[in-house]
DSSP file (Angstrom, degrees, kcal/mol; ACC not computed):
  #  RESIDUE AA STRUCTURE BP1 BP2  ACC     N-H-->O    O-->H-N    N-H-->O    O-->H-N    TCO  KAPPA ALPHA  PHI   PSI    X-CA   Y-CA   Z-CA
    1    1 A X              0   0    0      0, 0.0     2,-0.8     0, 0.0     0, 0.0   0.000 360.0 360.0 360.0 127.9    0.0    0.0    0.0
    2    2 A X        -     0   0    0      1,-0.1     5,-0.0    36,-0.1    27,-0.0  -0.757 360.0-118.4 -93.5 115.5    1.9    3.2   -1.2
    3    3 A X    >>  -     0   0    0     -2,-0.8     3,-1.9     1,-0.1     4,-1.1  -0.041  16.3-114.3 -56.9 135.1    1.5    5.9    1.6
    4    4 A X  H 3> S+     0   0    0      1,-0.2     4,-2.0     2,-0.2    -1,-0.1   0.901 115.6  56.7 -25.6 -53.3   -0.2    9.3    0.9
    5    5 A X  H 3> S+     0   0    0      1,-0.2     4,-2.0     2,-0.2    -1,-0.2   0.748 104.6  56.4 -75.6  -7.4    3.0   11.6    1.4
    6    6 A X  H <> S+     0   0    0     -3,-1.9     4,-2.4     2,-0.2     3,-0.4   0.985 108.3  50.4 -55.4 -69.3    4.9    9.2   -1.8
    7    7 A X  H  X S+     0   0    0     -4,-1.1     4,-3.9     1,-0.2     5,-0.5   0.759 111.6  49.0 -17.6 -72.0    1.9   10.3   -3.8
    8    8 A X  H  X S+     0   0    0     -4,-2.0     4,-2.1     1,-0.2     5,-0.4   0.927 113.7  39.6 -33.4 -72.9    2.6   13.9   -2.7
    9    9 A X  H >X S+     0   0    0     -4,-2.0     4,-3.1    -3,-0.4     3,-0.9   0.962 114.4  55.7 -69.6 -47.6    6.1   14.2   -3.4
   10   10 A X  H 3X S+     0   0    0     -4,-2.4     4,-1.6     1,-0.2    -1,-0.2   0.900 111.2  49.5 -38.4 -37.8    5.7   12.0   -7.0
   11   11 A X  H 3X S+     0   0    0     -4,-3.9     4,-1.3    -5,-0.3    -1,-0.2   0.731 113.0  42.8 -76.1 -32.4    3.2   14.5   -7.9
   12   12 A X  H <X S+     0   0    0     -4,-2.1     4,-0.6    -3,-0.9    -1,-0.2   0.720 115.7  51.3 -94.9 -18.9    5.5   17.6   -7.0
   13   13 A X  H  X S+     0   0    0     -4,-3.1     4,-1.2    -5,-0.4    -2,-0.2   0.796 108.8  45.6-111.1   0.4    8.3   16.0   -8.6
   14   14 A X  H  X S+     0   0    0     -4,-1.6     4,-1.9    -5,-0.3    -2,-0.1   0.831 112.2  54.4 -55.8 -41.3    6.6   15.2  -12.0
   15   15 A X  H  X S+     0   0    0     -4,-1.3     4,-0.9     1,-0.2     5,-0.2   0.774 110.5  44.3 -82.9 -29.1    5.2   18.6  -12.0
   16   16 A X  H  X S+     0   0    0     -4,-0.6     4,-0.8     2,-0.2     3,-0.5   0.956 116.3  52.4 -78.0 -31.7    9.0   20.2  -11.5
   17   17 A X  H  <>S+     0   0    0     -4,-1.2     5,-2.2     1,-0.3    -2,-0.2   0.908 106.0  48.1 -49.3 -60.9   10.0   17.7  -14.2
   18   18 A X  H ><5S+     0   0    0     -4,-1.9     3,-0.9     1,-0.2    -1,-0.3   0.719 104.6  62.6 -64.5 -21.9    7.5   18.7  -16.5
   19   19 A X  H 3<5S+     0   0    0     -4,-0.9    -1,-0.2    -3,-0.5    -2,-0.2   0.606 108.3  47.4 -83.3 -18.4    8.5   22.7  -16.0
   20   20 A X  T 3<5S-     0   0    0     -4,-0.8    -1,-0.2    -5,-0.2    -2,-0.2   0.186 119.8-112.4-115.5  39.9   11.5   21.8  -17.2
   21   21 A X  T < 5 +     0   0    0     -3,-0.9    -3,-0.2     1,-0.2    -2,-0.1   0.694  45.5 176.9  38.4  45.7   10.5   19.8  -20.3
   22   22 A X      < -     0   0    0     -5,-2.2     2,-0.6    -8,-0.1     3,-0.3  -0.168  23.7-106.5 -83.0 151.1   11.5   17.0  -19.3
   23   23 A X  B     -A   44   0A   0     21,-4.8    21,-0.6     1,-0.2     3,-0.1  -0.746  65.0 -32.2-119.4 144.0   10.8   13.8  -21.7
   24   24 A X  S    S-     0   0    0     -2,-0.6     2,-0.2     1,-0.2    -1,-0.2   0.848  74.7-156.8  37.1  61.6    8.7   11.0  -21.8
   25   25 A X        -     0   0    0     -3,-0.3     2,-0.2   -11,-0.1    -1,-0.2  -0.588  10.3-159.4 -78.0 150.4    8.2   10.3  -18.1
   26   26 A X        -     0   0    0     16,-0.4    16,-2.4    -2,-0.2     2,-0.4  -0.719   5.5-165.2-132.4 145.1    7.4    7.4  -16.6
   27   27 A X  E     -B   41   0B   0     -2,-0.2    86,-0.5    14,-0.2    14,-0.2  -0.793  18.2-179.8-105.0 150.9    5.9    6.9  -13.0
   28   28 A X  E     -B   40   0B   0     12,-0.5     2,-2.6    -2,-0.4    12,-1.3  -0.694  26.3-138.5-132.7 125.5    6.0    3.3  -11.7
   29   29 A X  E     +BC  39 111B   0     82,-2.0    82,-3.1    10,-0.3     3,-0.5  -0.415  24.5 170.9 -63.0  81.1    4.9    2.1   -8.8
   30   30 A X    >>  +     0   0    0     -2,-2.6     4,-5.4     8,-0.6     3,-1.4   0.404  44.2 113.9 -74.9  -2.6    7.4   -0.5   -7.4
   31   31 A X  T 34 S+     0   0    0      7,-1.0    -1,-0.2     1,-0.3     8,-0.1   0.873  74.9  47.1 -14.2 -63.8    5.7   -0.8   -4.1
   32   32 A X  T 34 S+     0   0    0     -3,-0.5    -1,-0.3     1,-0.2    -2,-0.1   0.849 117.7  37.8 -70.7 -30.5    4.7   -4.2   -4.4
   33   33 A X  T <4 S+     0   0    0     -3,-1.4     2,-0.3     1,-0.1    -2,-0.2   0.604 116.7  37.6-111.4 -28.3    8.2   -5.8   -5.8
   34   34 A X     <  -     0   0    0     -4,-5.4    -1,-0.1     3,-0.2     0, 0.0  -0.933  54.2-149.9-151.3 168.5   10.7   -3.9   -3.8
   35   35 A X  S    S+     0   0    0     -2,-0.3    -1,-0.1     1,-0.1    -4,-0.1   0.703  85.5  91.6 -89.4 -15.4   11.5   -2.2    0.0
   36   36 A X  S    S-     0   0    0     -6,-0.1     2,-0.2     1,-0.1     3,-0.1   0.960 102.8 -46.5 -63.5 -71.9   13.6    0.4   -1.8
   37   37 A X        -     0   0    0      1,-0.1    50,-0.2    52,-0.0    51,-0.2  -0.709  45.4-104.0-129.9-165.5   10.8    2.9   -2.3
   38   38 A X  S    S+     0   0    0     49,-3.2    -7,-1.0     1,-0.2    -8,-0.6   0.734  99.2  30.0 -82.5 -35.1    6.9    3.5   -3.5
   39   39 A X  E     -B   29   0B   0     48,-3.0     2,-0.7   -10,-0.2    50,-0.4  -0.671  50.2-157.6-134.9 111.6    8.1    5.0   -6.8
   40   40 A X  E     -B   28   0B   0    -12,-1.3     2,-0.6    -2,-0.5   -12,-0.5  -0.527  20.4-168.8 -64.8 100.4   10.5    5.2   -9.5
   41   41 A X  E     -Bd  27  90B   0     48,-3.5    50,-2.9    -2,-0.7     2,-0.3  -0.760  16.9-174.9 -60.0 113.4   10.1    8.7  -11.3
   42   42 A X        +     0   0    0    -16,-2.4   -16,-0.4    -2,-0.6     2,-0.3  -0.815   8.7 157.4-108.6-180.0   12.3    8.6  -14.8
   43   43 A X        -     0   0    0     -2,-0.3    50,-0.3   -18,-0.2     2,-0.3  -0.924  24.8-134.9-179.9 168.3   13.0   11.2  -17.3
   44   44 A X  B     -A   23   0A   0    -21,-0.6   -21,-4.8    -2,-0.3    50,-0.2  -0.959   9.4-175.3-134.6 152.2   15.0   12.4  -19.8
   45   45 A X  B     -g   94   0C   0     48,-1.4    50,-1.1    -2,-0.3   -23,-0.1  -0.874  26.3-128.1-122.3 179.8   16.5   15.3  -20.9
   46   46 A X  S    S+     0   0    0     -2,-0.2     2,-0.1    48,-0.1    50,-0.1   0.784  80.1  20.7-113.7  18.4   18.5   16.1  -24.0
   47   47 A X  S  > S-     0   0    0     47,-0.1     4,-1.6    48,-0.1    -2,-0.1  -0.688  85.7 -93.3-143.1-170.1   21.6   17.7  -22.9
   48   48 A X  H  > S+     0   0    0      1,-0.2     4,-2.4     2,-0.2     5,-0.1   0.924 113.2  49.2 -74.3 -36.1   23.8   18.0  -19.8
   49   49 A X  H  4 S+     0   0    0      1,-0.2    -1,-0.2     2,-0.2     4,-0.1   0.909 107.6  48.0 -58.6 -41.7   22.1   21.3  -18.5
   50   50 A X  H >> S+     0   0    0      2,-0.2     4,-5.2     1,-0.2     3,-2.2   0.909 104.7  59.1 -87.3 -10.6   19.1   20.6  -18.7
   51   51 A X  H 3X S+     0   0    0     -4,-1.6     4,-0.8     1,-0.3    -1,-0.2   0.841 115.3  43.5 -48.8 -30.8   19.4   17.2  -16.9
   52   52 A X  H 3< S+     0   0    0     -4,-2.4    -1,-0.3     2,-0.1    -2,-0.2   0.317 108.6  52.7 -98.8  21.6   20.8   19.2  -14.2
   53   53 A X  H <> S+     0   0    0     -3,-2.2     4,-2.2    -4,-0.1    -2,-0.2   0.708 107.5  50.2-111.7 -38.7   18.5   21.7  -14.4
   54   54 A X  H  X S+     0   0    0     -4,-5.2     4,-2.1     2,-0.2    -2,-0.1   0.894 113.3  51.3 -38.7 -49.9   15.3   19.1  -14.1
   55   55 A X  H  X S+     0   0    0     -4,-0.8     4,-1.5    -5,-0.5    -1,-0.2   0.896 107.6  52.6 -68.5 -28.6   17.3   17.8  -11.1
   56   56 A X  H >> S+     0   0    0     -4,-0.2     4,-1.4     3,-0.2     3,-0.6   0.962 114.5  45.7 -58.9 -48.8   17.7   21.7   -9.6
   57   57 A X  H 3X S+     0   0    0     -4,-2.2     4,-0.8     2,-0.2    -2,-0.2   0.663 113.3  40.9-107.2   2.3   14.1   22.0   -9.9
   58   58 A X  H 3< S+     0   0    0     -4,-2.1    -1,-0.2     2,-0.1     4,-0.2   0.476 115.3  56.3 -99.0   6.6   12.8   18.7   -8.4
   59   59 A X  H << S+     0   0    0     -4,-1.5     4,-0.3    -3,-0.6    -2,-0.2   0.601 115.0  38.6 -87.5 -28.5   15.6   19.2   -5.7
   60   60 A X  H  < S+     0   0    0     -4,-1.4    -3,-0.1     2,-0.1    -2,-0.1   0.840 116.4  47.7-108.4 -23.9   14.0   22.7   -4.9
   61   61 A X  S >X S+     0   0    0     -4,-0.8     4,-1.6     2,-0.2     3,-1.0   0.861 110.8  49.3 -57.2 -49.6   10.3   21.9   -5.2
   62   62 A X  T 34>S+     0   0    0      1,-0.4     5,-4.2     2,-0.2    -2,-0.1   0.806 111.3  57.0 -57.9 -41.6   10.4   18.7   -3.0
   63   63 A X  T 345S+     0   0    0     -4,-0.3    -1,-0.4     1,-0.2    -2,-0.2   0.429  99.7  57.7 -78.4  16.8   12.4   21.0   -0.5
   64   64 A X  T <45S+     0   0    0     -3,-1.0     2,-3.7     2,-0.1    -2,-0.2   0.762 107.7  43.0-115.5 -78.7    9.6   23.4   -0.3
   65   65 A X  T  <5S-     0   0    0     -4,-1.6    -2,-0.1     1,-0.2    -3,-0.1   0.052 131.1 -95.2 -83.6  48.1    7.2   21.1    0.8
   66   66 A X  T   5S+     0   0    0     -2,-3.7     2,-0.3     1,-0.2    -1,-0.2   0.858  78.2 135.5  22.4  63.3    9.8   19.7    3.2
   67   67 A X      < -     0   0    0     -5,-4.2     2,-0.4    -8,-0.1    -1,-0.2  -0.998  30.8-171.3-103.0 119.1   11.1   17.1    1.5
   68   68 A X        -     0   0    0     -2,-0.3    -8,-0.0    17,-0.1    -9,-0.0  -0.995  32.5-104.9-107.8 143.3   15.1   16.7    1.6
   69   69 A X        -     0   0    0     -2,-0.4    16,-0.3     1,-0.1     3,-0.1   0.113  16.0-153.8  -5.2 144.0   17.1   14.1   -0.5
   70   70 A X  S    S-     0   0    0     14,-2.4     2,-0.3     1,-0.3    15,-0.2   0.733  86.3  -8.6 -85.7 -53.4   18.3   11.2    1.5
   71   71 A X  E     -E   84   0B   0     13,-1.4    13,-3.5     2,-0.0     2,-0.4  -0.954  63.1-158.4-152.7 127.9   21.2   10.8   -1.1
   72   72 A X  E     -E   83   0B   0     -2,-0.3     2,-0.4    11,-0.2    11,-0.3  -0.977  24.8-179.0-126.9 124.9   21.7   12.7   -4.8
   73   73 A X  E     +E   82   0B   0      9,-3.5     9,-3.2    -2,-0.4    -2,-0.0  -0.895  55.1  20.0-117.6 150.4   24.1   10.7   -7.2
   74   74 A X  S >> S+     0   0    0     -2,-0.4     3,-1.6     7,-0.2     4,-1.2  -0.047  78.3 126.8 104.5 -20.8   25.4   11.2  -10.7
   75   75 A X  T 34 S+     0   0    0      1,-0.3     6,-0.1     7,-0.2    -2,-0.1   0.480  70.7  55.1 -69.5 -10.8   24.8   15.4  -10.8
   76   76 A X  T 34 S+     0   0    0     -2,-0.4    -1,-0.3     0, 0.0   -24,-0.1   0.926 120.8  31.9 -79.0 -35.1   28.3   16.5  -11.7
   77   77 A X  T <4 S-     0   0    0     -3,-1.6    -2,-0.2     3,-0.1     4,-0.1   0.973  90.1-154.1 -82.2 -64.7   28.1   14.0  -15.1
   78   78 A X     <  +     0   0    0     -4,-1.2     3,-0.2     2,-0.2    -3,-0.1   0.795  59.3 108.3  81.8  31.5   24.8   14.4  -15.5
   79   79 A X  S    S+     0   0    0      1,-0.2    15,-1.7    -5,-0.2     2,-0.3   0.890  94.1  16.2 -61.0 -63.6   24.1   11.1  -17.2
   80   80 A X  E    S- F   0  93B   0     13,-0.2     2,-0.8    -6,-0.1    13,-0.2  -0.965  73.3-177.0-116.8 103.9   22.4    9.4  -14.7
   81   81 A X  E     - F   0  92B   0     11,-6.0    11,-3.6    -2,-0.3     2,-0.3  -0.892  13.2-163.8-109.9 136.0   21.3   11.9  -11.9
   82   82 A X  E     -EF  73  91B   0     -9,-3.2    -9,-3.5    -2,-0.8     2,-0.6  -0.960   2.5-163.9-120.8 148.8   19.5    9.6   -8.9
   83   83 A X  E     -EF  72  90B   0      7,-1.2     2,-0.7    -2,-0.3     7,-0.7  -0.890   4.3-155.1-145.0  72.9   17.6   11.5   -6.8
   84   84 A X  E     +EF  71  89B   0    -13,-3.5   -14,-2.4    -2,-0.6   -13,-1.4  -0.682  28.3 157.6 -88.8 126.0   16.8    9.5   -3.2
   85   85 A X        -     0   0    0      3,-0.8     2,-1.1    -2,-0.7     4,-0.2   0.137  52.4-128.1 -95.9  -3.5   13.6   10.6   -1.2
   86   86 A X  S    S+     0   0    0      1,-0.2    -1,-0.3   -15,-0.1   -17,-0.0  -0.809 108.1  53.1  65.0 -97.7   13.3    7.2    0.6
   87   87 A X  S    S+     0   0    0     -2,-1.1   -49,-3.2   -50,-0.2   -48,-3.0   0.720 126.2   6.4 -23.3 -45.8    9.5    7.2   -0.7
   88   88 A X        -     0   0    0    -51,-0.2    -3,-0.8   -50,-0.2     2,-0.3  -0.979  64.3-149.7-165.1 134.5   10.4    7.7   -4.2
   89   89 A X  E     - F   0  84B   0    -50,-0.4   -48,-3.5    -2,-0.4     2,-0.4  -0.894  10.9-148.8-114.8 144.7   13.3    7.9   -6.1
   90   90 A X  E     -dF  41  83B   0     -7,-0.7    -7,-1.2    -2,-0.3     2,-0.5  -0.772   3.6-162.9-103.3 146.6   13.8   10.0   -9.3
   91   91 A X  E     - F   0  82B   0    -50,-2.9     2,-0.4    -2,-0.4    -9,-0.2  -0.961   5.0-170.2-124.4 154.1   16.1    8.9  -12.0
   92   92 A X  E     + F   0  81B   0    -11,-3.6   -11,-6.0    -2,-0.5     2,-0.3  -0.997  19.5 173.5-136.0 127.0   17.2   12.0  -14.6
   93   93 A X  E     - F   0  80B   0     -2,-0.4   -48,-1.4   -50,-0.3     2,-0.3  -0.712  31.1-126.8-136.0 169.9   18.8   10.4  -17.4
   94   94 A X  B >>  -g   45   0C   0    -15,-1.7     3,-1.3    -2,-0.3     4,-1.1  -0.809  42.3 -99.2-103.4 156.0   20.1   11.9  -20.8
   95   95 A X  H >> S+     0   0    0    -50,-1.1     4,-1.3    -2,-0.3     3,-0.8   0.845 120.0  54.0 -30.3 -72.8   18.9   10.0  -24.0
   96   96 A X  H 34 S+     0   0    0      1,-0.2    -1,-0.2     2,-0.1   -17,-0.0   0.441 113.7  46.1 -35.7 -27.8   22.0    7.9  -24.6
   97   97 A X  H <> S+     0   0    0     -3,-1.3     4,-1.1   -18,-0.3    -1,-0.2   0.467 103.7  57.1-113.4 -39.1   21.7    6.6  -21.1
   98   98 A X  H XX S+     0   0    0     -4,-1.1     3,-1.7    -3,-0.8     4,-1.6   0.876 108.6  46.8 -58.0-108.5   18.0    5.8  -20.7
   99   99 A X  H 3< S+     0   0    0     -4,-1.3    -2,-0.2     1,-0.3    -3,-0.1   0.608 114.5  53.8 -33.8 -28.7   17.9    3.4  -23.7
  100  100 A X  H 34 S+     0   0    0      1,-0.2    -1,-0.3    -5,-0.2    -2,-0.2   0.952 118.7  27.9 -73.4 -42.3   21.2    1.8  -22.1
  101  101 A X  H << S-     0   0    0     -3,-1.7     5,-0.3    -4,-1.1    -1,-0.2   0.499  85.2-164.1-106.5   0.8   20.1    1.1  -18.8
  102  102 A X    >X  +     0   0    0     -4,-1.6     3,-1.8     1,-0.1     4,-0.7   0.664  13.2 175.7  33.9  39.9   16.3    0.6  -19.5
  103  103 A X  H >> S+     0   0    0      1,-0.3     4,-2.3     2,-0.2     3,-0.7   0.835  77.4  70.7 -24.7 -50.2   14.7    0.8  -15.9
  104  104 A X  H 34 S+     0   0    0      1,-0.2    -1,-0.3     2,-0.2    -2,-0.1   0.805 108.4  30.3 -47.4 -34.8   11.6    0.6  -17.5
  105  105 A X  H X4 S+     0   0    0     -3,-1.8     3,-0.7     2,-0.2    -1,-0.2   0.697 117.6  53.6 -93.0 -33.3   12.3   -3.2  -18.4
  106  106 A X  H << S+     0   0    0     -4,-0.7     3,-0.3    -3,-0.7    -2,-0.2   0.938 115.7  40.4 -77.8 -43.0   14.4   -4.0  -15.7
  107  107 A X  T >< S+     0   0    0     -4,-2.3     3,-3.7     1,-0.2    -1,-0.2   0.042  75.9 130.3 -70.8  10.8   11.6   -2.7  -13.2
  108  108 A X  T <   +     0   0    0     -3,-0.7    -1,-0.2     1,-0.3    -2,-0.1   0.746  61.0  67.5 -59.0 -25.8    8.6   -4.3  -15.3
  109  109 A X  T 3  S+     0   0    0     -3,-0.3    -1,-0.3    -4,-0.1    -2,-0.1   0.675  87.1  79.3 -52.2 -14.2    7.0   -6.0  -12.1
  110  110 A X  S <  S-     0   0    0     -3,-3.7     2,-0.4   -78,-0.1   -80,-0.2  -0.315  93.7-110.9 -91.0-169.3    6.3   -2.6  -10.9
  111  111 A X  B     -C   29   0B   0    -82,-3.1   -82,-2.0   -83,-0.1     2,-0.4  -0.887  22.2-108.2-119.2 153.0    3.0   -1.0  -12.5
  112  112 A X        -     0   0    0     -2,-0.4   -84,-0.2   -84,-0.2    -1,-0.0  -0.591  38.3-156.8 -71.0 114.3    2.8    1.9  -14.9
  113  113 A X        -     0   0    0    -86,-0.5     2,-0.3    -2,-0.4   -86,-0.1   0.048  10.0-132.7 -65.5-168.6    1.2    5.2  -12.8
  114  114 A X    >   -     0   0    0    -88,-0.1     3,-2.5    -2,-0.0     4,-0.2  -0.750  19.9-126.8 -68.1 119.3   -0.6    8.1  -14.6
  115  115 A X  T >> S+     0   0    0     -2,-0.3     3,-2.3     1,-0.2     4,-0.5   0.804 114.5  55.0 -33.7 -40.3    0.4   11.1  -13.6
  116  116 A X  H >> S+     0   0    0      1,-0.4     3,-1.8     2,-0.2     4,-0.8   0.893  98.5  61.8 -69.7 -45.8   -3.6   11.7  -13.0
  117  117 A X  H <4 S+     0   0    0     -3,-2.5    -1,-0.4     1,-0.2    -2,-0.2   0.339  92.3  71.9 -70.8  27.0   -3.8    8.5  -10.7
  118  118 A X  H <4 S+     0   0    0     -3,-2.3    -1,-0.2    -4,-0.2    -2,-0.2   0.474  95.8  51.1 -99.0 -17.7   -1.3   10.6   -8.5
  119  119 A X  H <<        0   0    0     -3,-1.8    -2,-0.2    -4,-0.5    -3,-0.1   0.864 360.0 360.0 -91.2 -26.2   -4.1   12.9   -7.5
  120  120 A X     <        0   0    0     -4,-0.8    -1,-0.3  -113,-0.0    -2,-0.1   0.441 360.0 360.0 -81.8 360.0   -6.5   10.7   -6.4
């Protein structure tokens, strides 16, 4: 059972995601399959800046509604930026980098969200 305040913070960090055009994100709900968190957020962006700049602005939104990062990895390279909330982890990827390491596939027991079932 995924706890309200994951909901919250997926929802606030889709929406920072999405302010920075971030592409073709994916929620999934891993709840059921693993202890790490309730959700995997992924994204892409298509250069180094704005990977870090998606990561600036779901690091500063999350903190607003007092959330802080357990743990932030990859942000100088900006390939793979991982992004730990305990509840939900973001992953911020560049193009090349996504297709390599294909969370979506590796993580297919969890289930595909819609941003919209985040509201409910």
């Amino acid at each position: 059972m995924v706890e309200k305040n994951s909901k919250e913070m997926a929802k606030i960090a889709v929406a920072a995601l999405e302010e920075k055009k971030a592409k073709d994100i994916k929620i999934l709900d891993i709840s059921g399959v693993s202890v790490l968190a309730d959700y995997f957020i992924i994204a892409s962006g298509s250069n180094r800046n704005q990977v870090q700049a998606m990561a600036d602005e779901a690091q500063e939104k999350l903190y607003k509604a007092g959330y802080e990062a357990k743990q932030v990895e990859g942000y100088q390279t900006a390939n793979w930026i991982l992004m730990d909330y305990q509840d939900i982890i973001v992953h911020i990827f560049d193009e090349e980098n996504r297709l390599f390491y294909d969370l979506e596939r590796i993580w297919r027991d969890g289930s595909l969200v819609e941003k919209a079932d985040l509201e409910a």
